[in-house]
C-alpha positions as CSV (number, residue, x, y, z in Angstrom):
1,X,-19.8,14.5,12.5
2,X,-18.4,16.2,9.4
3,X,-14.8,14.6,8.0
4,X,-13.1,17.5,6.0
5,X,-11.7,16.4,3.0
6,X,-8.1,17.3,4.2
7,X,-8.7,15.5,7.1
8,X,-9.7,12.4,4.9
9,X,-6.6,12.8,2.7
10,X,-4.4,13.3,5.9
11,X,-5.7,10.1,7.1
12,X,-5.2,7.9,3.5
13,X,-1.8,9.4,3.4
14,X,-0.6,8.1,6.7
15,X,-1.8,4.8,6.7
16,X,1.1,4.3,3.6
17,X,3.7,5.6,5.9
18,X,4.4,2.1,7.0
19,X,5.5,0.9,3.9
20,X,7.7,3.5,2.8
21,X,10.8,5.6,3.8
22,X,10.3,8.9,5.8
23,X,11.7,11.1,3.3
24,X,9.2,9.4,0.6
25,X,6.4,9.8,3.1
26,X,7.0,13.2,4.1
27,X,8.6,15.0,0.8
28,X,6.2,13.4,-1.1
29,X,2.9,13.5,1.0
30,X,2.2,16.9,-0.1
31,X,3.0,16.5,-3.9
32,X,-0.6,13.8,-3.6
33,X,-3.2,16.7,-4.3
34,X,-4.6,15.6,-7.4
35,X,-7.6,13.5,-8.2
36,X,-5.6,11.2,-9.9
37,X,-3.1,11.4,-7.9
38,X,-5.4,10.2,-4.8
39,X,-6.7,8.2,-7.1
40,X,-3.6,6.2,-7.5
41,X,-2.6,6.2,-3.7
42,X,-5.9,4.5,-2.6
43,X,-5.6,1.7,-5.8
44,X,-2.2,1.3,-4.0
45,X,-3.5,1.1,0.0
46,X,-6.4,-1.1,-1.4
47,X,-3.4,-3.6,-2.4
48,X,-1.1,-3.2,0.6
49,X,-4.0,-3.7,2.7
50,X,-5.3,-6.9,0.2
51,X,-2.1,-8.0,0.5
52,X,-1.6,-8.2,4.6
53,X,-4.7,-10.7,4.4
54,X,-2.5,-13.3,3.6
55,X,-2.2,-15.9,6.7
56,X,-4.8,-14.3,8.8
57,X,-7.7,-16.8,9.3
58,X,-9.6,-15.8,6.6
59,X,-12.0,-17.3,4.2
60,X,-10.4,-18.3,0.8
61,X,-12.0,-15.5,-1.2
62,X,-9.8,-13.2,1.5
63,X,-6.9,-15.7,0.7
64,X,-6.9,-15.1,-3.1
65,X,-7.5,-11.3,-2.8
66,X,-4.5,-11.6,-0.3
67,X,-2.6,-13.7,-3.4
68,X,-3.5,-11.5,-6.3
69,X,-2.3,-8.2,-4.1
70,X,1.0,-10.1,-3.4
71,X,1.3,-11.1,-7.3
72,X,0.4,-7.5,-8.4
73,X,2.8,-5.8,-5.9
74,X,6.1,-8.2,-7.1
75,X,5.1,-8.0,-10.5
76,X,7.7,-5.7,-12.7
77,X,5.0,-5.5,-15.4
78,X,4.9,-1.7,-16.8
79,X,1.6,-1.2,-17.6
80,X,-0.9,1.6,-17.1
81,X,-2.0,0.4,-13.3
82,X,0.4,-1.7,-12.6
83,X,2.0,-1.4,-9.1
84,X,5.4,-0.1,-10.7
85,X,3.9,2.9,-12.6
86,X,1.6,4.1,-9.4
87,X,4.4,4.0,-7.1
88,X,7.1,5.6,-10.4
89,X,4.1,8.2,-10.3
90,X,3.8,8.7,-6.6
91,X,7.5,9.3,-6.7
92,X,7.6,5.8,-4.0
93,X,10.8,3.6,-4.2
94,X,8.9,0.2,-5.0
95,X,11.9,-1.7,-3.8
96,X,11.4,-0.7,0.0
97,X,7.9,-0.5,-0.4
98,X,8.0,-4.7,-1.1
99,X,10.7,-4.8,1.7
100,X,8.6,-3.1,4.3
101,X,5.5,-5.5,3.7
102,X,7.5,-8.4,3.7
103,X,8.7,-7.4,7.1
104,X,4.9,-6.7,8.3
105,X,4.0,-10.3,7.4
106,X,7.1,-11.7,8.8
107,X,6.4,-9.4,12.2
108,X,2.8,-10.6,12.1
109,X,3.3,-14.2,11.7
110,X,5.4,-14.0,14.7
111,X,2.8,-12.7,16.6
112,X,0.4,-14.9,15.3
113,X,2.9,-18.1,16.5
114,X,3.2,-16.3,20.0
């Protein structure tokens, strides 16, 4: 089976919608056409998914992947890659972006007490 490449890019788009606000998600989803663009989002998902490795029984490599993500996604830094620039780029509010994966990890922890 064949995965177009819009298909693909439907699919990478998507799994960010959890971490930020419908009309970032839908008003921007379209303006992600570029290389670098795409580029940027999946340096981005790689992180957000890094990141929810924290807590999950794990081995420690997973646990500082998890840690670095985290440190990289609160850090204000300005640089080139840095979490602020790719989501200034991406036109994503970082604030709710770091408010909607601190809720994930408090909504998974809670499931992983239950």
């Amino acid at each position: 089976m064949t995965v177009s490449i819009a298909t693909q890019f439907d699919e990478e788009v998507a799994s960010i919608g959890e971490f930020v606000t419908r009309d970032q998600f839908f008003g921007r989803a379209q303006r992600i056409n570029t290389p670098e663009s795409r580029l940027l989002l999946q340096v981005l998902m790689l992180a957000l998914d890094d990141a929810q490795l924290a807590g999950t029984p794990a081995s420690s490599r997973s646990e500082e992947m998890a840690r670095q993500a985290n440190d990289w996604i609160a850090s204000d830094d300005t640089g080139l890659m840095s979490c602020r620039m790719i989501c200034e780029t991406l036109e994503i509010d970082i604030g709710t972006l770091r408010r909607r994966l601190l809720c994930a990890r408090r909504v998974r922890s809670r499931h992983a007490v239950i």
